[in-house]
Structures are given as C-alpha cells and as structure tokens.
MDAnalysis code that builds the backbone (N, CA, C; Angstrom):
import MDAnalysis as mda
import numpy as np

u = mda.Universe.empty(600, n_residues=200, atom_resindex=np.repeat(np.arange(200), 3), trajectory=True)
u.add_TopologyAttr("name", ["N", "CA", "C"] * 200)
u.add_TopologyAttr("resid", np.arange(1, 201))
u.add_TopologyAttr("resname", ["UNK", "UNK", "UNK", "UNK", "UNK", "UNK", "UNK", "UNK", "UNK", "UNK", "UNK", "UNK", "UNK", "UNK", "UNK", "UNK", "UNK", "UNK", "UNK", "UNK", "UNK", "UNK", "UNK", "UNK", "UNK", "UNK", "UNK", "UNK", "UNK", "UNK", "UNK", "UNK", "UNK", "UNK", "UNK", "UNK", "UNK", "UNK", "UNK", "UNK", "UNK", "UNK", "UNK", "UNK", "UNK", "UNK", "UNK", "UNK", "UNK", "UNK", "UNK", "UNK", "UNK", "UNK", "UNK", "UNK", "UNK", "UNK", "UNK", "UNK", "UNK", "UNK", "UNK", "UNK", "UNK", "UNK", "UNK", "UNK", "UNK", "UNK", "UNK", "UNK", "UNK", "UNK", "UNK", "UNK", "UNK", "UNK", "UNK", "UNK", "UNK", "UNK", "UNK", "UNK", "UNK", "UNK", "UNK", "UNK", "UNK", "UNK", "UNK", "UNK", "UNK", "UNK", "UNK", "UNK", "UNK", "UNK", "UNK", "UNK", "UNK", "UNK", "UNK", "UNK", "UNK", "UNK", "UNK", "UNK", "UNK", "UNK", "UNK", "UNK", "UNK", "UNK", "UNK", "UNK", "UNK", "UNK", "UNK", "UNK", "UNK", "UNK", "UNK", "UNK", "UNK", "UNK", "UNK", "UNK", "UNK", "UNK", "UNK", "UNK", "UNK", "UNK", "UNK", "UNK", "UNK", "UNK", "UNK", "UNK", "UNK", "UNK", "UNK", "UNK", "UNK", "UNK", "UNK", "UNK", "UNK", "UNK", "UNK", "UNK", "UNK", "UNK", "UNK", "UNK", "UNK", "UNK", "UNK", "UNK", "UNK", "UNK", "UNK", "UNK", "UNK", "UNK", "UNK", "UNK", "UNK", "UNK", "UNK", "UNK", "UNK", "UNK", "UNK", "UNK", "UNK", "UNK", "UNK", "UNK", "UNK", "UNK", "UNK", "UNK", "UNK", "UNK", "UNK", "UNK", "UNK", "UNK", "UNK", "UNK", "UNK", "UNK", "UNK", "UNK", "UNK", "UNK", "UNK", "UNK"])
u.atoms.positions = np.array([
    [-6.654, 16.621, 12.216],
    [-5.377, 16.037, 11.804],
    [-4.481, 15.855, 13.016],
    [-3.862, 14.738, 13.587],
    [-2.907, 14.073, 14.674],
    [-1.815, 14.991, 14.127],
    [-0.830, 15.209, 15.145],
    [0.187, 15.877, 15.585],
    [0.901, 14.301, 14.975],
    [1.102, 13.626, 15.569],
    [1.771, 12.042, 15.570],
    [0.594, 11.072, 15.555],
    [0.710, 9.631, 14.488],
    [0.201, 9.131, 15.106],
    [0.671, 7.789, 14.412],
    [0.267, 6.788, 14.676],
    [0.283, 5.071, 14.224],
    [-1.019, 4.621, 14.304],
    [-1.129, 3.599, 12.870],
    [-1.824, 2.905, 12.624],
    [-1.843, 1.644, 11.648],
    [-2.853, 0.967, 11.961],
    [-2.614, -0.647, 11.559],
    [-3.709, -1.277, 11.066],
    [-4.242, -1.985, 9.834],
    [-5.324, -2.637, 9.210],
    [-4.681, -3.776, 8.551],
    [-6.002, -4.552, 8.427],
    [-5.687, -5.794, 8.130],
    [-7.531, -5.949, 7.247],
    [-6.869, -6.920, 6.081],
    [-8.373, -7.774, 5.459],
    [-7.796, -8.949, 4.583],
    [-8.794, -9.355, 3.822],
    [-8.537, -10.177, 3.167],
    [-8.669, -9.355, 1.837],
    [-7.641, -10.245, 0.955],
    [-7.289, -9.874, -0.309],
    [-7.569, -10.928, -1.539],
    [-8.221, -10.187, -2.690],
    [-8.529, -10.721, -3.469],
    [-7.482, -10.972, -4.742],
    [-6.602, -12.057, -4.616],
    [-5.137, -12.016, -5.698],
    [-5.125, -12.464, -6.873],
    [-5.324, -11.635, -8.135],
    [-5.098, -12.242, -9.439],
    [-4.002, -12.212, -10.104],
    [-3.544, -13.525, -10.298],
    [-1.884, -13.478, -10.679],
    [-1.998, -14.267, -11.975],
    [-1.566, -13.783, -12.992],
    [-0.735, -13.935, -13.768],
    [0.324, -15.145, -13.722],
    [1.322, -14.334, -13.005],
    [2.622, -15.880, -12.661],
    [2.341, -16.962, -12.170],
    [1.480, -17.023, -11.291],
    [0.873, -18.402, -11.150],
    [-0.212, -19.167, -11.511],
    [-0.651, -17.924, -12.540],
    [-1.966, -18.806, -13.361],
    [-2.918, -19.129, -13.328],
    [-3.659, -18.242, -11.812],
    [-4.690, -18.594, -11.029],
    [-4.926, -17.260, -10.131],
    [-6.159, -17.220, -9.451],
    [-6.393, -16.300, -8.495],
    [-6.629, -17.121, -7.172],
    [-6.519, -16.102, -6.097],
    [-6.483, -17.129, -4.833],
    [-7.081, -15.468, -3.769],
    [-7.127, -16.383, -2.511],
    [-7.378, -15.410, -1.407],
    [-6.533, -15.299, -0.305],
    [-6.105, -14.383, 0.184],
    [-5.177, -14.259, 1.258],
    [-5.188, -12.984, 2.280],
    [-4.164, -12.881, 3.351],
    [-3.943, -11.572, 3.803],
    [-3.140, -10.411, 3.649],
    [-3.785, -9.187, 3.554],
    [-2.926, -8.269, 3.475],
    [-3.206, -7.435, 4.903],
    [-1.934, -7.089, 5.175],
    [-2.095, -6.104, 6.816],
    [-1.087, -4.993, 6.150],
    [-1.296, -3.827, 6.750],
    [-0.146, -2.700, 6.604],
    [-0.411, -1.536, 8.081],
    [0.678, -1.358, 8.300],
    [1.042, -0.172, 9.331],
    [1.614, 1.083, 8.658],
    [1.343, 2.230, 9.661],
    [2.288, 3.269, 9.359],
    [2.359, 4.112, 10.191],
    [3.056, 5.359, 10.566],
    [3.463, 5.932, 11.637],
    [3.327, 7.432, 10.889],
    [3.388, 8.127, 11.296],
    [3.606, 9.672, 10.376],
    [3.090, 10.828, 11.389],
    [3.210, 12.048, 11.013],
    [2.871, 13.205, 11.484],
    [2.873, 14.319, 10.430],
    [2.188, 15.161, 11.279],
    [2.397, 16.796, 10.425],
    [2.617, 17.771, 11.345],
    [3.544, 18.682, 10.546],
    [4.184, 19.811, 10.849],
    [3.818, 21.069, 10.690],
    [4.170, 22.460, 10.859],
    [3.485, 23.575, 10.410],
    [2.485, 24.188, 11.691],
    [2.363, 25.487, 11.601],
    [1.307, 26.112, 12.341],
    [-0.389, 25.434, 12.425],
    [-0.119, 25.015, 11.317],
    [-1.362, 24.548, 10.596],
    [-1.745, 22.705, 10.676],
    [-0.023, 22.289, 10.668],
    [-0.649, 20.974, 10.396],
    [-1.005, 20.190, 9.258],
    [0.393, 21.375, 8.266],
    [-0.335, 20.899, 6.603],
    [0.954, 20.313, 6.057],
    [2.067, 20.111, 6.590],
    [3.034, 19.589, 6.189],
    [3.516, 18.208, 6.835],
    [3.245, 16.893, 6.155],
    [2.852, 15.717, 6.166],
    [4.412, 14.578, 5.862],
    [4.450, 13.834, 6.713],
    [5.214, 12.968, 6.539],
    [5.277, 11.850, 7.125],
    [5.397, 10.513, 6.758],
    [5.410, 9.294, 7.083],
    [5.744, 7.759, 6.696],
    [5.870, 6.920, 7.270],
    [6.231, 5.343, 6.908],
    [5.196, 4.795, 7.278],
    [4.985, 3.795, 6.005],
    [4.035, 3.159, 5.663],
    [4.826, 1.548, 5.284],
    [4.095, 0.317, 5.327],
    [4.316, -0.632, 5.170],
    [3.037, -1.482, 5.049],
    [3.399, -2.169, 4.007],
    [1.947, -3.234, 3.460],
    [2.950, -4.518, 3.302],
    [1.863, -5.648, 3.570],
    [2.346, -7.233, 3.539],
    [1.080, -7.776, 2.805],
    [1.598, -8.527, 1.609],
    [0.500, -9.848, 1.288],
    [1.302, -11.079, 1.422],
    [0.994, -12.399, 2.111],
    [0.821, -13.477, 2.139],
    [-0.123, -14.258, 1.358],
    [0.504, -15.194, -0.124],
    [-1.021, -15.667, -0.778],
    [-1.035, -16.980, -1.469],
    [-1.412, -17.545, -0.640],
    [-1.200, -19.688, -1.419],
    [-2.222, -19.553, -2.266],
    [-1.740, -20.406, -3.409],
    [-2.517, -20.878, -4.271],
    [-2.525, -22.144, -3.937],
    [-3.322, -22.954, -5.277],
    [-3.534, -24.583, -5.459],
    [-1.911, -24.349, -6.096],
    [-1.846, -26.285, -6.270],
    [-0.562, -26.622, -6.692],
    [0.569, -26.038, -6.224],
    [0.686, -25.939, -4.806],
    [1.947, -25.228, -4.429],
    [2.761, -24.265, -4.823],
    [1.706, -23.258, -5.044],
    [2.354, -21.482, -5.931],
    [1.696, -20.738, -4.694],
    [3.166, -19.899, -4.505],
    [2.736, -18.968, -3.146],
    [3.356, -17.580, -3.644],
    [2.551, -16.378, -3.430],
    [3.307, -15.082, -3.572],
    [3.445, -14.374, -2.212],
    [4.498, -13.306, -1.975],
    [4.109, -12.993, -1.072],
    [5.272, -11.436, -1.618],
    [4.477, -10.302, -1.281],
    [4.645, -8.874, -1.684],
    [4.628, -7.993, -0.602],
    [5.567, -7.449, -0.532],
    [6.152, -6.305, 0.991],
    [6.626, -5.344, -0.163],
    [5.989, -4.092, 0.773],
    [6.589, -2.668, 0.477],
    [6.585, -1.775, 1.226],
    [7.493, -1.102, 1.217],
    [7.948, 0.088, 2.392],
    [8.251, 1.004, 1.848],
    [7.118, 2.250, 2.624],
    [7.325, 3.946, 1.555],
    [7.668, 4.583, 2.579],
    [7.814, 5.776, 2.383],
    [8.436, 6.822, 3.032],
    [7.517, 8.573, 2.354],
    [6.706, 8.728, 2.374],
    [6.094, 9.622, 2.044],
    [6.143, 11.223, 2.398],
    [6.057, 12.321, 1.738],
    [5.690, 13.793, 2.363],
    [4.695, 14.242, 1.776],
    [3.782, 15.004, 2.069],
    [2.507, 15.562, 1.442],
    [2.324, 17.171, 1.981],
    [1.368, 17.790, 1.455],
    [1.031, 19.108, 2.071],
    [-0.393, 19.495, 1.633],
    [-1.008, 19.938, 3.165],
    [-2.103, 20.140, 2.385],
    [-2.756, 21.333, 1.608],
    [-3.448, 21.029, 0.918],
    [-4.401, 22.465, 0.305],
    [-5.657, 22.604, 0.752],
    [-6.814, 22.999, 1.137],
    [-8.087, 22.729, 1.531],
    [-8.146, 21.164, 2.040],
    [-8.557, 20.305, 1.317],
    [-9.307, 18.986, 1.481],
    [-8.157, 17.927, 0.554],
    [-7.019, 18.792, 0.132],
    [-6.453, 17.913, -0.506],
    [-4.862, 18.357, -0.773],
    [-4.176, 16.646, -0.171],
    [-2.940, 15.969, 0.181],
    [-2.125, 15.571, -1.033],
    [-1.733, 16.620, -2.062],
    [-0.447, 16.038, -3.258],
    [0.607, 15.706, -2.422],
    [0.619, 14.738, -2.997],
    [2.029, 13.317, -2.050],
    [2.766, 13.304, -3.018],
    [4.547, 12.376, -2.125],
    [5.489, 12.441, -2.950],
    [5.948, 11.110, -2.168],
    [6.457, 10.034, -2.844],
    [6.887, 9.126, -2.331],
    [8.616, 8.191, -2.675],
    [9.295, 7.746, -1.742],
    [10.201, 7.083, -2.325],
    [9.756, 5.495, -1.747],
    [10.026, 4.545, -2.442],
    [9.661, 2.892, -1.959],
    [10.369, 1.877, -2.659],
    [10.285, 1.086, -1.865],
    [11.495, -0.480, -1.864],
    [10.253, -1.595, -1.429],
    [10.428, -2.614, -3.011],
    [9.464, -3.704, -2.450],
    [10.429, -4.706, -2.685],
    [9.508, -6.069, -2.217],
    [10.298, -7.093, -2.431],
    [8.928, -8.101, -2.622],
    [9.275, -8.644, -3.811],
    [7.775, -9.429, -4.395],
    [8.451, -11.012, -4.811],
    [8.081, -11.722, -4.508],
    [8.638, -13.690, -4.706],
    [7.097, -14.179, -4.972],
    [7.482, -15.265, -5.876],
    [7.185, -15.943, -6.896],
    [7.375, -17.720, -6.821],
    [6.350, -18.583, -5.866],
    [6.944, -19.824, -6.229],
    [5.893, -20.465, -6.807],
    [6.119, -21.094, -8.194],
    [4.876, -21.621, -9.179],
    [5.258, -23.541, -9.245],
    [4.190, -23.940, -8.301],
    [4.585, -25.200, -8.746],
    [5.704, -25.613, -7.845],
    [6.073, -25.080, -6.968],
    [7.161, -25.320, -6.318],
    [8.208, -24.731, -6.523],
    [8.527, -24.254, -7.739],
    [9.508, -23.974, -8.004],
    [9.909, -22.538, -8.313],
    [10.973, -21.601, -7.941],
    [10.864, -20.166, -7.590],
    [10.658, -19.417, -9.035],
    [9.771, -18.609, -9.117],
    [9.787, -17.891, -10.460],
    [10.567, -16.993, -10.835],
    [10.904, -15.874, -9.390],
    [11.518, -14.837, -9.127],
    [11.369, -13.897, -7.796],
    [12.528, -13.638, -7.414],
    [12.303, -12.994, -5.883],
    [13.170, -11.666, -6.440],
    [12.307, -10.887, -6.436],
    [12.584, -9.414, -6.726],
    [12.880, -8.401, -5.301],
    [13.844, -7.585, -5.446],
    [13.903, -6.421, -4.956],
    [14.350, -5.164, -5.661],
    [13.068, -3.820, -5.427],
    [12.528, -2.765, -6.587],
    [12.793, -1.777, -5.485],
    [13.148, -0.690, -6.009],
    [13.293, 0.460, -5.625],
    [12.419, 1.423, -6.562],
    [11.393, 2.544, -6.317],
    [10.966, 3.533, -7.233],
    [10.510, 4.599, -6.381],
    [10.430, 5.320, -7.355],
    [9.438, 6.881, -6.867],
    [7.988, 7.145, -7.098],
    [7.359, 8.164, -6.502],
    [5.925, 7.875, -6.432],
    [5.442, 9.548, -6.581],
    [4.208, 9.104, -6.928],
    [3.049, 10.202, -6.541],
    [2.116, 10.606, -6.892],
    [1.009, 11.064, -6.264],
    [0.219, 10.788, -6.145],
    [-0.718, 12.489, -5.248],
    [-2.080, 11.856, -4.714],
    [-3.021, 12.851, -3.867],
    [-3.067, 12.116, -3.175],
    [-3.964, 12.537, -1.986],
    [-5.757, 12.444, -1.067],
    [-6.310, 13.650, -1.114],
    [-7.888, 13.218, -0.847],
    [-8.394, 13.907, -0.508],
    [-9.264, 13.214, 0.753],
    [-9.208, 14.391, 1.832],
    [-10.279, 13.889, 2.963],
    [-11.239, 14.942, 2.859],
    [-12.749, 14.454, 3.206],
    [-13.749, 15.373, 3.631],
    [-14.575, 15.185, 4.387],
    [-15.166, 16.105, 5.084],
    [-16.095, 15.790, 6.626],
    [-17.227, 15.558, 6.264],
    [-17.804, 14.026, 6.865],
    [-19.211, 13.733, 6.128],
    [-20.076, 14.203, 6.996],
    [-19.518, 14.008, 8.851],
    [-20.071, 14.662, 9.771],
    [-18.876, 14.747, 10.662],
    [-19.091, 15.546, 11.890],
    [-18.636, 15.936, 13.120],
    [-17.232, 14.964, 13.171],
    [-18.096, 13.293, 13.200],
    [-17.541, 12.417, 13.742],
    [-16.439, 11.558, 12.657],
    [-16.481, 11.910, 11.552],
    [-16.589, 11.206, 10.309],
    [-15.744, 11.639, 9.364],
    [-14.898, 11.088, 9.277],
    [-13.800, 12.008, 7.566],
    [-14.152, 10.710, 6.337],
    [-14.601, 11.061, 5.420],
    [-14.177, 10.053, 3.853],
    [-13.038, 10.689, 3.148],
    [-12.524, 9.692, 2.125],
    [-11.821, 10.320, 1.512],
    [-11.146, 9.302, 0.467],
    [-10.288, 9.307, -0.520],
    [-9.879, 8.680, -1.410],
    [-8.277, 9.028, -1.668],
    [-7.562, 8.017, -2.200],
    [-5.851, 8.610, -2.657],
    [-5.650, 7.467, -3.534],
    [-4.664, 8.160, -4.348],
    [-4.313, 7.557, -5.480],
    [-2.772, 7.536, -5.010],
    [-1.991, 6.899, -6.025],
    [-0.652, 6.855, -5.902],
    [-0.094, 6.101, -7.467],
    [0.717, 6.491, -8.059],
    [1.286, 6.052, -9.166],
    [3.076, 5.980, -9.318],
    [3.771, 4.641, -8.913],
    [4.981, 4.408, -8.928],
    [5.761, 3.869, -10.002],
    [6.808, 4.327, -10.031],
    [7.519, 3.973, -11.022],
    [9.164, 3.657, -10.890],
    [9.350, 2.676, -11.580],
    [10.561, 1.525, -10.665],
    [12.037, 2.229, -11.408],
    [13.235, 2.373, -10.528],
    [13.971, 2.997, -10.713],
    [15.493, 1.635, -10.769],
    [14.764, 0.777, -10.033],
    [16.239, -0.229, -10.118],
    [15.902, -1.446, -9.358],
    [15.579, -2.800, -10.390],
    [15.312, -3.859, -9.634],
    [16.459, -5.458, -9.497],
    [16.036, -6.165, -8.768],
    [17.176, -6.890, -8.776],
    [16.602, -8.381, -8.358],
    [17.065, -9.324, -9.071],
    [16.097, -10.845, -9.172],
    [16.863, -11.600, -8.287],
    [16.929, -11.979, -6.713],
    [18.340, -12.866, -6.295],
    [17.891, -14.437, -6.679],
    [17.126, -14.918, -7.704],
    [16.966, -15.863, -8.682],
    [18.321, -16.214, -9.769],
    [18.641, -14.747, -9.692],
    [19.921, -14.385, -10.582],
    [19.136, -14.474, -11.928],
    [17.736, -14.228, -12.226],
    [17.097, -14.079, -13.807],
    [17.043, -13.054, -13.838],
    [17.304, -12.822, -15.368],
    [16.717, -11.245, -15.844],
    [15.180, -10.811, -15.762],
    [14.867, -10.221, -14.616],
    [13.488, -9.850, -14.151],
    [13.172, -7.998, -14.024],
    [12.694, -7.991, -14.272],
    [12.654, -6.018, -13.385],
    [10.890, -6.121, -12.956],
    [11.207, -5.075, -11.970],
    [9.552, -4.943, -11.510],
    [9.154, -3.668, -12.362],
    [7.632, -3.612, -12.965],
    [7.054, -2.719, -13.654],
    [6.749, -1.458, -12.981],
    [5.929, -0.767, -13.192],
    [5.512, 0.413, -12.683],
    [4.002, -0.018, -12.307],
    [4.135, 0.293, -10.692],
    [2.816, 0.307, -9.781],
    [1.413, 1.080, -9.397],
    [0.765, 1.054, -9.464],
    [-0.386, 1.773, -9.249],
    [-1.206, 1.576, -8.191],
    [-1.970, 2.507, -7.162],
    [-2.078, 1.956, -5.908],
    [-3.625, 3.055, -5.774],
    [-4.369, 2.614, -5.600],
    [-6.149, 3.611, -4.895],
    [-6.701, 2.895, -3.695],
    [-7.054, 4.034, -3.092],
    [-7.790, 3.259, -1.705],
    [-8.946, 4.411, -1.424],
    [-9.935, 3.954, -1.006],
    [-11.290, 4.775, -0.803],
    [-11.681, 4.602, 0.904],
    [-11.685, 5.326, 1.562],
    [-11.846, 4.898, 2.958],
    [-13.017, 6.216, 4.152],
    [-12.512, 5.403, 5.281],
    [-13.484, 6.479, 6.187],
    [-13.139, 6.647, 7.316],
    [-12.710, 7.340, 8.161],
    [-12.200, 7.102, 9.930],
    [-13.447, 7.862, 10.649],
    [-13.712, 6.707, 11.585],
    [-14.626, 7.412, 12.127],
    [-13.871, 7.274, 14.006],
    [-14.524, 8.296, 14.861],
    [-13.894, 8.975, 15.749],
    [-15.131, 7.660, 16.769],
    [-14.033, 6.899, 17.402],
    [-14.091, 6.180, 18.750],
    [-14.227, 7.455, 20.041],
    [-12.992, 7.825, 20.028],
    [-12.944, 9.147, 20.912],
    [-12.895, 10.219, 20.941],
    [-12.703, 11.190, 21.481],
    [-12.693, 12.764, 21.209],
    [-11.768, 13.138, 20.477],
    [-10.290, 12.855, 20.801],
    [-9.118, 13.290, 19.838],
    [-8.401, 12.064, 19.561],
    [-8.473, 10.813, 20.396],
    [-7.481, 10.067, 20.022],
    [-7.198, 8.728, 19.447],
    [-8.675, 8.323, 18.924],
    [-8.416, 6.754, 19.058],
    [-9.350, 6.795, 17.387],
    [-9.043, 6.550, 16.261],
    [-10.309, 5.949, 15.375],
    [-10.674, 5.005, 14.452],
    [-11.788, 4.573, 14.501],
    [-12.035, 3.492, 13.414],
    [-11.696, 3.767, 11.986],
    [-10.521, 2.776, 11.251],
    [-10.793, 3.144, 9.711],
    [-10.999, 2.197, 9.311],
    [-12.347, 1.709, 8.029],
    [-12.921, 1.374, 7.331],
    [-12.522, 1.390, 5.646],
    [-12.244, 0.786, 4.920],
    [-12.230, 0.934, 3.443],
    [-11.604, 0.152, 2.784],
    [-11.470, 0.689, 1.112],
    [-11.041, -0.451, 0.090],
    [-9.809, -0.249, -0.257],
    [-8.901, -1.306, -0.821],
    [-7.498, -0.453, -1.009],
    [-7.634, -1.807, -2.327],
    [-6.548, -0.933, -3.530],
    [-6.391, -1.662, -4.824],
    [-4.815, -1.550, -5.447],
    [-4.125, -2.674, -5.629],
    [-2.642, -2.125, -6.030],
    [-2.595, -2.839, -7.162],
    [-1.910, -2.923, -8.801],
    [-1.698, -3.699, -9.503],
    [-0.618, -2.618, -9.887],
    [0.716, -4.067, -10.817],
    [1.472, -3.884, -11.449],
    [1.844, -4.661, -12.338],
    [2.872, -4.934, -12.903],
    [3.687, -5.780, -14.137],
    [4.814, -6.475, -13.610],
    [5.738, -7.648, -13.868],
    [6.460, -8.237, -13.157],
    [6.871, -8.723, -14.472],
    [8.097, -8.430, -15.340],
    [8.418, -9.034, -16.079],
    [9.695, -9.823, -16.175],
    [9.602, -11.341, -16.430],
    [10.942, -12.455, -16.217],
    [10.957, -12.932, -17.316],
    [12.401, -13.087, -17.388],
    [12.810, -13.344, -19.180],
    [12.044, -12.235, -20.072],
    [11.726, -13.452, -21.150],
    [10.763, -13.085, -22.484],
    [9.283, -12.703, -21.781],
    [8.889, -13.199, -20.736],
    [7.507, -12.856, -20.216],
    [7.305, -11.802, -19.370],
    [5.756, -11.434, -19.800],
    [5.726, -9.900, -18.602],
    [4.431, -10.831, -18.180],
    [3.801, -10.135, -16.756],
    [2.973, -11.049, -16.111],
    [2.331, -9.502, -15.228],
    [0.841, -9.736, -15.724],
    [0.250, -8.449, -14.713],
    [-0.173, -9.349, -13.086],
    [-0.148, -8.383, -12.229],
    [-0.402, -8.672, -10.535],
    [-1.134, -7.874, -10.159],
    [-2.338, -8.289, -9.886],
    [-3.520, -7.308, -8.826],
    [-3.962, -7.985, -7.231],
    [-4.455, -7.032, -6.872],
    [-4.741, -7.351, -5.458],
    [-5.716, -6.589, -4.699],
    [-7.008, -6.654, -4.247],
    [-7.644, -5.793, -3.655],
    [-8.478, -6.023, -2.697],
    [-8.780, -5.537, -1.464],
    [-9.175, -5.784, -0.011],
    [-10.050, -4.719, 0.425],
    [-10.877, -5.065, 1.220],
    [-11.466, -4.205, 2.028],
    [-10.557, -4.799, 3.465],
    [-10.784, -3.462, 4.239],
    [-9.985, -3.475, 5.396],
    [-10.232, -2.627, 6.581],
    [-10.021, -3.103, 7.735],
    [-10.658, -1.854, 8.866],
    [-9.104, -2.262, 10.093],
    [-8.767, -1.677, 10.488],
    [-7.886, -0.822, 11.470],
    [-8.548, -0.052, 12.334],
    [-7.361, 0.504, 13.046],
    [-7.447, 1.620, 14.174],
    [-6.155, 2.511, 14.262],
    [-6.296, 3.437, 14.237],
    [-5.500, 4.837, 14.143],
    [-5.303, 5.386, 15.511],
    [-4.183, 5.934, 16.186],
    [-3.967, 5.775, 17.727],
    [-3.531, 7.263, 17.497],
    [-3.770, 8.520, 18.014],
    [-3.092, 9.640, 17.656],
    [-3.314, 10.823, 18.803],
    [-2.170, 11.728, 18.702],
    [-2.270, 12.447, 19.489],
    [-1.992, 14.111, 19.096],
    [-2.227, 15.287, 19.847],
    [-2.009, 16.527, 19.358],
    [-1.196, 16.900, 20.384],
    [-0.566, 18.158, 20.088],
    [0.072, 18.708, 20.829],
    [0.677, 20.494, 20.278],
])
C-alpha cells in the first residue's frame, strides 16, 4: 500500500441510454490522488474523478463527470469506504438539451484487494450512492437518482515500489428522472492505467 500516490486510466465505454434512445460508444478516463495514514497504512483517503464523453446518431450527446472525495480503513483484505460526490450529467437528444444536471450525494461502499502473487494484487469494490440535492440549469424539474458503481481489477508491479500497471472492468448505472419521465443510464469499460506511488 503507497504512502501517496496518483493515478490515471482510460478505455472505451459501452453507453446505454435511455434519454437518447439508443446505445453508442465512447470515452471514459478517471484520475485520483489519495493516501493512507496510520502505523499501518490502514487509514485511507482520497479524490477521485471520472469523465464520459458519448455521441450518438442523430445529434444526441451525453457527457457525465463526477468528483468523490472518499475515506476507507482497512481490515485484513478489506476497504469499507465512505464517500461524499458532486456530478454533473447533460443530455442533448436530437439537438436539443434534455437536461444538464448538477447532484450532490453520499456513498458507500467496500474493496477488497488480494495477492495473487508477489507481483500482483486483484481485487473488486462496490459503491452505492444516493442523491441528496439536484439541480437542472435547463430550469426543468429533473433530480438525479441513486447510483451504483463495481469495478473488478488488477495492479500489477512495473517496479519494485513505485510505478504499476492497472488492468480492469468498471460498471456505473443510475436513474435520471425529467418531468413525468424517469430514464435508466449505464455505462461500462474495461480500462488500464498506471499508478505512480511512493512510501515513506
């Protein structure tokens, strides 16, 4: 486990939307920065940020940003998390704007990591959010639903302590409801990064 560290992935994303009536393909990239604290190294905290960019046919584009702020602690092999987050999700169908949301909610969730070898951690995390106060600058009556987020992954060690490959799948869906209509949103990618970290 890094003292400090940053990291950054990118893939392509598989987008089934609802609001625009179609599925399409696009990018998702996310960074984050964090560390742990403690004798041990079991007290966890960090910023995280994910981006999708996603054209459809007929000139319908989504595009979904979120920014968390996380703490965790560990137990053996496993990370109960606590999260606060602010997204901002837009909507243009046809040209024309459906809804540009900004959501505030709370979160939480696990990981678990485990050593497959020497070189090698797997591991899986869940996350389950739930929206505390949203706001449409469409000026429609919109709110964002409650989010759900899993990712299954692997870092494997480039170098001795500081540099590593991560590998894996990440899955987010939620609800987006405008006016009289609610509209489900999924999204899911495989993705590989690099993790830059240091001890001390």
């Amino acid at each position: 486990t890094h003292t400090v560290y940053v990291r950054g992935d990118t893939g392509f994303a598989t987008y089934v939307s609802e609001a625009t009536g179609t599925n399409a393909v696009g990018t998702m990239n996310s960074m984050g920065v964090g560390g742990y604290a403690g004798e041990f190294r079991q007290l966890g905290f960090s910023f995280n940020q994910g981006h999708a960019s996603i054209p459809f046919q007929l000139n319908s584009h989504v595009d979904y940003t979120h920014n968390d702020v996380r703490m965790s602690y560990r137990f053996f092999f496993v990370y109960p998390t606590i999260a606060v987050s602010q997204t901002q999700f837009s909507v243009r169908r046809e040209g024309a704007a459906l809804t540009d949301l900004f959501d505030t909610s709370v979160g939480a969730g696990a990981r678990v990591e485990v050593p497959l070898a020497p070189f090698i951690m797997v591991g899986g995390e869940a996350m389950a959010y739930q929206s505390n106060q949203s706001h449409d600058k469409t000026g429609r009556n919109a709110t964002f639903g409650d989010r759900s987020e899993s990712e299954v992954g692997a870092s494997i060690d480039l170098t001795e302590s500081m540099l590593d490959l991560l590998l894996g799948y990440r899955m987010k869906s939620f609800d987006v409801q405008v006016e009289d209509s609610t509209y489900k949103e999924s999204m899911s990618s495989p993705y590989a990064g690099l993790r830059l970290g240091i001890y001390f």
